[in-house]
Residue frames as qw, qx, qy, qz and C-alpha x, y, z in Angstrom:
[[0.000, 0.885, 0.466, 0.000, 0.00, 0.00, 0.00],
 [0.128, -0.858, 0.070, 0.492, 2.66, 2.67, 0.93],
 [0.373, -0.132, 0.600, 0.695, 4.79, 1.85, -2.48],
 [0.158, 0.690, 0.615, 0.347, 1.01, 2.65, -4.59],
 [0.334, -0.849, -0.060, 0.405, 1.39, 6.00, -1.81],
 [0.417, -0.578, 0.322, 0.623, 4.60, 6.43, -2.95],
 [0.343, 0.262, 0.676, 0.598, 4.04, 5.71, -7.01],
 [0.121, 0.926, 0.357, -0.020, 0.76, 8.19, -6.80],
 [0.360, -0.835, 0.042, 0.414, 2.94, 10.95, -4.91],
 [0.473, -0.394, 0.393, 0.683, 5.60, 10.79, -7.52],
 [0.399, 0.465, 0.747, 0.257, 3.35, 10.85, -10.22],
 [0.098, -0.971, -0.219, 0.010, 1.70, 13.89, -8.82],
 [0.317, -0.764, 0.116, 0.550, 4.73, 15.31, -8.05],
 [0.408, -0.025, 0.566, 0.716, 6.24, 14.83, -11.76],
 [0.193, 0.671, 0.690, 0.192, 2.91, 16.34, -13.27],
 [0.460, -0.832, -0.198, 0.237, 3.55, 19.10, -11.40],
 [0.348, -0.590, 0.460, 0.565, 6.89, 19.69, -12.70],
 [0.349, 0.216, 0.716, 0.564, 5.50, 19.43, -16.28],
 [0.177, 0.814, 0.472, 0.288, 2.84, 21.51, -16.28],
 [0.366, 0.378, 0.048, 0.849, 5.21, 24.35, -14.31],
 [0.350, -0.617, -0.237, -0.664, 2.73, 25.19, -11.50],
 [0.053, 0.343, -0.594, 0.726, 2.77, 25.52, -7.58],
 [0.308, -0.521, -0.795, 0.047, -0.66, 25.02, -6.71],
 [0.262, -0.844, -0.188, -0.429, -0.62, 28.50, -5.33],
 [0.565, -0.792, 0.232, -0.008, 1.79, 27.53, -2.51],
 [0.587, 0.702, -0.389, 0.108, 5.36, 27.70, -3.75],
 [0.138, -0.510, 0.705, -0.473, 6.50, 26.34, -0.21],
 [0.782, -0.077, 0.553, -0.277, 4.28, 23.47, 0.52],
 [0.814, 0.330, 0.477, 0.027, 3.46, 21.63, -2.91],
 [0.187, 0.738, -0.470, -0.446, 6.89, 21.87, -4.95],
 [0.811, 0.375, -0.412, -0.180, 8.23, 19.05, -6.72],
 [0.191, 0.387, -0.758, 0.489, 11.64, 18.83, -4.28],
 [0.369, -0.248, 0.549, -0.708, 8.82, 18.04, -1.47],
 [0.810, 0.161, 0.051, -0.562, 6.82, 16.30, -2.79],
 [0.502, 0.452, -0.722, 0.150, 9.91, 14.03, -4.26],
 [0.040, 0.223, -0.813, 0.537, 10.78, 13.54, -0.37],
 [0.689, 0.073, 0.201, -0.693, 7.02, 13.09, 0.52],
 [0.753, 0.401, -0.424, -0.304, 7.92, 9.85, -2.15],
 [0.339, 0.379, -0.797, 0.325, 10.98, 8.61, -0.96],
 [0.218, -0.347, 0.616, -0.673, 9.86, 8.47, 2.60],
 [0.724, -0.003, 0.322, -0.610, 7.13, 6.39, 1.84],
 [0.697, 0.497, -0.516, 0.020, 9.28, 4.20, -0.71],
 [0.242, 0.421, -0.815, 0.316, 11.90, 3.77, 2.10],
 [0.493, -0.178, 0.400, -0.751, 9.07, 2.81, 4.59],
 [0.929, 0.303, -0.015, -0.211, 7.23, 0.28, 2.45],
 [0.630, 0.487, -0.578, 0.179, 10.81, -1.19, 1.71],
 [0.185, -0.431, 0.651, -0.597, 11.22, -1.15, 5.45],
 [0.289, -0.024, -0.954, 0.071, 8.87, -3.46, 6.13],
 [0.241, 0.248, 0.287, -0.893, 5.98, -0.81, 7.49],
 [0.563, 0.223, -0.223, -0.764, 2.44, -1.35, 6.04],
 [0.301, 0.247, -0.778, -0.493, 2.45, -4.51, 5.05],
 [0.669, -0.169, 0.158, -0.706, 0.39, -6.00, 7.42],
 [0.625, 0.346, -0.700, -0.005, 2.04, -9.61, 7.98],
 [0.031, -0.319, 0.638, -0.701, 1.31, -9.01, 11.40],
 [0.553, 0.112, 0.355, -0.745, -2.07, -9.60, 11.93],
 [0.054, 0.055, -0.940, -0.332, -2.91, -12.23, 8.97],
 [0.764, -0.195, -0.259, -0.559, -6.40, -14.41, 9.02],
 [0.365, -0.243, 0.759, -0.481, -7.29, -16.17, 12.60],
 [0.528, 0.165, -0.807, -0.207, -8.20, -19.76, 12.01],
 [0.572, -0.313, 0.666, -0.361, -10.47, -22.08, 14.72],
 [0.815, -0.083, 0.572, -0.028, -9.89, -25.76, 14.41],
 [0.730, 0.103, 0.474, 0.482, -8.40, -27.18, 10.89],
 [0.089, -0.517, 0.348, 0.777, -6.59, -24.77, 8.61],
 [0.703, 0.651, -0.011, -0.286, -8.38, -24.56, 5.11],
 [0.544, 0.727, -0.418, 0.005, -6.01, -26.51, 2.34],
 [0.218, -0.624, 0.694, -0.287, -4.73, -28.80, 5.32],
 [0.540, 0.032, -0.809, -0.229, -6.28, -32.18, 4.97]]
């Protein structure tokens, strides 16, 4: 989920740097931020954050697929 985060964000952020526009706030929503706004959620999702391996699906009595 955070790498689809991270694929939007760059997307948005490259669009952004094609069409040449700020949104109106040349300090919040540049490209450079928005870049890092990527990464961070790249390095996360690479990290092992999000993925939700933790929790799984709780089984009572025989495991499906178990004979």
């Amino acid at each position: 989920m955070l790498a689809i985060l991270a694929a939007v964000v760059f997307g948005f952020a490259l669009l952004l740097d094609f069409l040449n526009t700020n949104l109106g706030a040349p300090d919040l929503f540049n490209a450079q931020t928005l870049s890092l706004i990527g990464f961070l959620l790249l390095s996360l999702y690479l990290a092992g954050v999000g993925r939700g391996t933790g929790g799984g699906r709780w089984y009572r009595g025989r495991r499906p697929g178990r004979g």
